[in-house]
N, C-alpha and C positions, 0 to 999 in steps of 0.2 A: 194821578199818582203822586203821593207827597214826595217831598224832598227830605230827604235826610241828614242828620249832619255832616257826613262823609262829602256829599253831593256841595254841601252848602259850603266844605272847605275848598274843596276842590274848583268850583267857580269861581272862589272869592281868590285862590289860589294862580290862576288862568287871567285875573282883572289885574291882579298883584304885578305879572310878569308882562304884560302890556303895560300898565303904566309907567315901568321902569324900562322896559326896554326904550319907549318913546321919549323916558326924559335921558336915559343913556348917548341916546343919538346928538340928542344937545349937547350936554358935557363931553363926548368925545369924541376925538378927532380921527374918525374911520381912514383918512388915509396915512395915517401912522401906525396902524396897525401892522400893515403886511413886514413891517418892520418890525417886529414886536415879538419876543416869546407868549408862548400861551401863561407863563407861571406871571411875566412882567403886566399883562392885561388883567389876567385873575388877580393881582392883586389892586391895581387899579380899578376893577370893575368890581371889589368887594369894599373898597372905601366907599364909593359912589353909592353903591346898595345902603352901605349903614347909613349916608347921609340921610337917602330919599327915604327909608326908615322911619328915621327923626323925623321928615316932614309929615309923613301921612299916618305918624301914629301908629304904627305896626310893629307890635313886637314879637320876635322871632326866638327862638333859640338856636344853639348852635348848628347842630344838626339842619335844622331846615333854612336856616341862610345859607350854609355852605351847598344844597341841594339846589337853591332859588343861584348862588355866584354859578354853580355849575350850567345849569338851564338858559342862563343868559346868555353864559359862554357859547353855549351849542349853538344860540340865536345868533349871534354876531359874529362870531366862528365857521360855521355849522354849518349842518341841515334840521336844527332847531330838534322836536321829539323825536328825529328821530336816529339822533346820533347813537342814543345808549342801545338802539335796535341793530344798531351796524357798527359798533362793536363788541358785540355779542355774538362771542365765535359759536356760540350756539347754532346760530340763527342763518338758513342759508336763502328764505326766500320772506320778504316785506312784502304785503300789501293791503294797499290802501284803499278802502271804499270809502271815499268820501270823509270829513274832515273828522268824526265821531268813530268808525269803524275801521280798527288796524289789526289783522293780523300776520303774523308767522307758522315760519316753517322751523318746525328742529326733529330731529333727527326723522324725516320722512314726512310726520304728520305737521296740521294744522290746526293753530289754534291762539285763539283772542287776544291778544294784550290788551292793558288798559292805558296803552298811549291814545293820546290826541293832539287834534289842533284845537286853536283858538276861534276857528272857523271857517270857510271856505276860500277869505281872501287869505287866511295864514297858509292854507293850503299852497293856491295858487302862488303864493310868495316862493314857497319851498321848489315849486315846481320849477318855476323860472328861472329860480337860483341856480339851479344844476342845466337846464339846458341852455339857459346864456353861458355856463362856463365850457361848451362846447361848440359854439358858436351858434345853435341853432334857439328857434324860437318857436311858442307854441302860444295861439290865441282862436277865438272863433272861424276866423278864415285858415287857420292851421291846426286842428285841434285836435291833431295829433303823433305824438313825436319819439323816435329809439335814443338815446342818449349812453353817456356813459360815465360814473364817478371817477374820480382821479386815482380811484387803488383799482380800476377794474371794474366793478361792480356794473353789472346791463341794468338799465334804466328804462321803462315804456313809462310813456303818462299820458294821460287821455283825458278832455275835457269836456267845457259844454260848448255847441249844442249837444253832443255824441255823449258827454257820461250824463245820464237823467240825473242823477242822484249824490252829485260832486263829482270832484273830478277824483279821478281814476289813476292810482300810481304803484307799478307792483316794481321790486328791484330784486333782481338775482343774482345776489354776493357772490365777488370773486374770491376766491379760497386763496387767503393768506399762506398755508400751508401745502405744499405739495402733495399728493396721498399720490403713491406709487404702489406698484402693485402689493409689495409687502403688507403694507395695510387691509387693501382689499383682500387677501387675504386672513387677514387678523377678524376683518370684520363678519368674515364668511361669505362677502359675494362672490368670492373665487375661491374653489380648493387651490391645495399648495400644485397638486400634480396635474391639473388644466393651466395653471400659470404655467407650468415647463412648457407646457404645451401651444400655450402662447408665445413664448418665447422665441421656441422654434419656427412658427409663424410669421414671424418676425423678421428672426433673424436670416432665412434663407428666403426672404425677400418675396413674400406672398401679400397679393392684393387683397384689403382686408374694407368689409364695409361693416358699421355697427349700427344696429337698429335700436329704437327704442320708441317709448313716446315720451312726454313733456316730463321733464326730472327724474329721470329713468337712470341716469349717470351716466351718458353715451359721453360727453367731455369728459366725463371724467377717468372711463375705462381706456378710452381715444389716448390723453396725457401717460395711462401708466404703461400701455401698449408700448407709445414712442420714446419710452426709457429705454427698450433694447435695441434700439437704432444706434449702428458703430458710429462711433465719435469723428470718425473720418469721412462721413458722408456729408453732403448739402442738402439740407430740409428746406423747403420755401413752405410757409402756413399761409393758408388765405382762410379770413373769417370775416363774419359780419361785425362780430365785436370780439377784440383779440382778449379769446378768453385760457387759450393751452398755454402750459406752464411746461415746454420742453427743454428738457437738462442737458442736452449738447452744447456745444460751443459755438457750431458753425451752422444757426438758426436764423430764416431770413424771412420775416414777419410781414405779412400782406394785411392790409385792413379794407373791407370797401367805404364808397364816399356816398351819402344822400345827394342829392341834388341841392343846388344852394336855394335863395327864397324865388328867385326868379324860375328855377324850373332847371336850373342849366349845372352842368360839373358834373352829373350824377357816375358815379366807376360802381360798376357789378361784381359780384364774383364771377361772372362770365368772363369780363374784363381782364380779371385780375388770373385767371387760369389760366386763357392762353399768353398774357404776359410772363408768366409761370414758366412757361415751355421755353421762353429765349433765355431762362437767367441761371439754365447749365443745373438744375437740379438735377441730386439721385434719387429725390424722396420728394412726391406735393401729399401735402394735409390739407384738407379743404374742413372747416371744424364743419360742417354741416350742407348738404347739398339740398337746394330748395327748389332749383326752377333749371335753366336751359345748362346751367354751367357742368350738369350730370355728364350730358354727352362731352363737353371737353375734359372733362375730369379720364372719364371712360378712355375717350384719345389718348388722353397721359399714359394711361395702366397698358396699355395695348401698343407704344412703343417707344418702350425704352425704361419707361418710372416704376419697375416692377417694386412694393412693397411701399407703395401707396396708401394712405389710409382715409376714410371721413366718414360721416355717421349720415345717418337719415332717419326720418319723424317714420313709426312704422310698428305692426304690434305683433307681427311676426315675420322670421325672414322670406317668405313668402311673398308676402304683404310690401316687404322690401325693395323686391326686384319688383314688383309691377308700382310702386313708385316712381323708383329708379327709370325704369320701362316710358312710364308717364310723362316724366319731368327732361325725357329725350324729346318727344313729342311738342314739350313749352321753348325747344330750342330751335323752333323754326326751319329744321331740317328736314326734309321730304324724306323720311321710311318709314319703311312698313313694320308692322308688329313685327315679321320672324327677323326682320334683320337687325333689330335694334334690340332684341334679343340673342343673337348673335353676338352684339358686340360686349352687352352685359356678361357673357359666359364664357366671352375669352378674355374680359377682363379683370373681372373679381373671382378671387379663389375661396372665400372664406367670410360666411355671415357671422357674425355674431349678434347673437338677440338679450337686450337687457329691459329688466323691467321692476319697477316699485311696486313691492308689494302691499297689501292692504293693512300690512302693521307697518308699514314705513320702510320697510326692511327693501335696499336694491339688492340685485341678485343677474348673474349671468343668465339668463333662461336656457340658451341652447348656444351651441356652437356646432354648426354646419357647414358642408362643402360644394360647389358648385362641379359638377362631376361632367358636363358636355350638354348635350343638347338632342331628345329623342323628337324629332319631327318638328311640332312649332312651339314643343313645351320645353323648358328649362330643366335640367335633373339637379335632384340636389342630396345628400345625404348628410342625417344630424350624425355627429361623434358623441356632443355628450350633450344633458339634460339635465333642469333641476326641476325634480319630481316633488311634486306638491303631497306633503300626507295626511293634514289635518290639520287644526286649528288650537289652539290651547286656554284656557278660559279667560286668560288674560288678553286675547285679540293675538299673540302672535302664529303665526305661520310657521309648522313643522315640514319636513321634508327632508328630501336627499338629493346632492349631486350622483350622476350614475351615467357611465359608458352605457352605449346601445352596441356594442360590440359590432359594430363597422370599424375595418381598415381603411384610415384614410389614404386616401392619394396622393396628399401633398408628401405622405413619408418619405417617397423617394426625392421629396427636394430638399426636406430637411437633410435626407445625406449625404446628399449633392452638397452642399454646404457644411459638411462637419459634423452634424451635428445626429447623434442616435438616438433616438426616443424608444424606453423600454416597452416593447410591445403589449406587454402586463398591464399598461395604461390602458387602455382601446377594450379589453376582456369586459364583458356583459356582468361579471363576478369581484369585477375591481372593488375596494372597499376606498373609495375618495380621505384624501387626509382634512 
């Protein structure tokens, strides 16, 4: 395949910003940085550029030295290319195949950019970068590792032996910006009149589990859910990486712990649950239940923690509870199916199922109720549904929100607690806003 001139700037482009970075390291004095603004370095780091200029015969114009003083900054600053991809509030999910192949996620979909590294060891440079700033390390005997950036942002990265083909780093941005349910709204993954309806779920203190699968926006319906929690309650959150953004005042934040390099320290969120239980909460968040911490969780909803919430990996709510069901079983607790279903159905009052659609678009899929228990099956009944109608030439997905004209159960606890939901919601003929 020939090479182009495009191809032939852009390498010569990549040789440029290596050479200068390496004589950068010489002329400056990296531990006076941390001391430093970014504008007092930028202009030190674009004298230095014009010199090394002069030396190697490069001439630039405006425009692309201030692009090369920017590039460098990201290098000695940074996370090098791939700073202008993180911040770019476009952009909610990076990843990296290997040192030539990057892309993203924006609004749903995926698709290529023309970032790179400089090669595999640039790669692995970037890598190390971010997981020594968290104390952890990732090499062939380690190779591989959960991390996390300094604004939030989840971090995996994976090497060789394990990645064939470079090493492997996908990051899943922490949203700068709160999105409350108003928004989702706005956006249409919620009508205005299932938000009330959440609300009241909420607010009269109903156990709530959210299902979904991988970037479905279960944190992120999780976050706008725990907007209508009274300001006078105690939340404890336990997550694997503290990713909810809750707007109360009186929020007491659980993170778990990796084990360190010897094997030893490792805290669970099993750990972290029933620590939960002695620190006087009204409210536990678990951002996501994986493994045995389900049944403490469960314990929690079942005395005292009514209006509880956490999400689980899952593609219907069906599908939810025999995870749920499953992930009893990983807690090394001797029951049987009906009893550990049992305690799922005095537990949890209310699934909600979220899912990304094939033009990108998330969406509530269903909201259903756990209604008792007929023999050794679980009963459950949906309230409402978002009905799929077609497709439109440009790839997106038509449909409707729409009541199944079930009355639910929980209505007598929302007015147990104040609050009246017009019955005209629930009607099979509702027209959703």
């Amino acid at each position: 395949m020939l090479e182009t001139d495009d191809d032939r700037a852009n390498k010569r482009s990549l040789e440029l910003k290596v050479i200068i970075h390496r004589a950068l390291l010489d002329k400056i004095n990296l531990s006076a940085l941390d001391k430093m603004s970014r504008e007092a370095i930028r202009k030190d780091v674009a004298d230095i550029i014009g010199e090394l200029l002069l030396e190697h015969n490069e001439p630039l114009n405006r425009t692309e030295r201030e692009a090369l003083v920017e590039d460098v900054l990201d290098e000695l600053l940074g996370l090098g290319p791939l700073e202008p991809l993180l911040q770019d509030e476009t952009i909610t999910d990076i990843l990296v195949n290997g040192p030539e192949t990057v892309f993203v996620e924006r609004f749903g979909l995926l698709q290529r950019v023309p970032t790179e590294f400089q090669g595999e060891r640039h790669l692995m440079r970037i890598i190390q970068k971010i997981v020594s700033a968290v104390g952890r390390r990732i090499d062939e005997s380690s190779p591989f590792v959960d991390a996390r950036l300094a604004d939030g942002s989840r971090v995996n990265a994976i090497v060789a032996p394990l990645a064939v083909d470079g090493s492997l780093l996908s990051i899943r941005k922490f949203a700068k910006k709160r999105i409350d349910i108003g928004k989702l709204v706005e956006l249409g993954s919620v009508p205005e009149s299932m938000a009330v309806v959440m609300e009241a779920i909420v607010q009269s203190r109903r156990n709530v589990l959210i299902s979904g699968g991988t970037g479905s926006g279960k944190t992120t319906l999780l976050n706008a859910m725990s907007s209508f929690i009274d300001e006078r309650e105690r939340i404890v959150t336990i997550e694997d990486s503290a990713e909810l953004q809750l707007q109360q005042e009186h929020v007491a934040r659980l993170e778990t712990r990796p084990a360190n390099m010897e094997g030893n320290g490792e805290v669970t969120q099993r750990d972290l649950v029933k620590n939960a239980l002695r620190m006087r909460p009204d409210r536990i968040i678990v951002g996501e239940v994986r493994a045995g911490e389900a049944f403490d969780m469960l314990q929690a909803m079942n005395t005292g923690h009514d209006g509880s919430m956490t999400t689980v990996h899952a593609n219907t709510p069906r599908d939810a509870l025999a995870r749920v069901e499953q992930m009893i079983g990983m807690s090394g607790i001797d029951m049987n199916s009906r009893s550990a279903r049992a305690q799922i159905e005095s537990a949890i009052d209310v699934v909600i199922q979220v899912g990304r659609l094939s033009d990108g678009r998330r969406r509530v899929m269903s909201l259903s109720e756990i209604t008792g228990m007929e023999s050794d099956t679980i009963t459950m009944q949906e309230i409402f549904r978002f009905k799929i109608t077609g497709r439109e030439d440009d790839g997106t997905i038509t449909g409707q929100f729409e009541a199944t004209g079930i009355r639910p159960k929980f209505l007598s606890d929302t007015r147990s607690a104040g609050i009246d939901l017009p019955s005209e919601l629930f009607r099979p003929d509702y027209e959703f806003s």
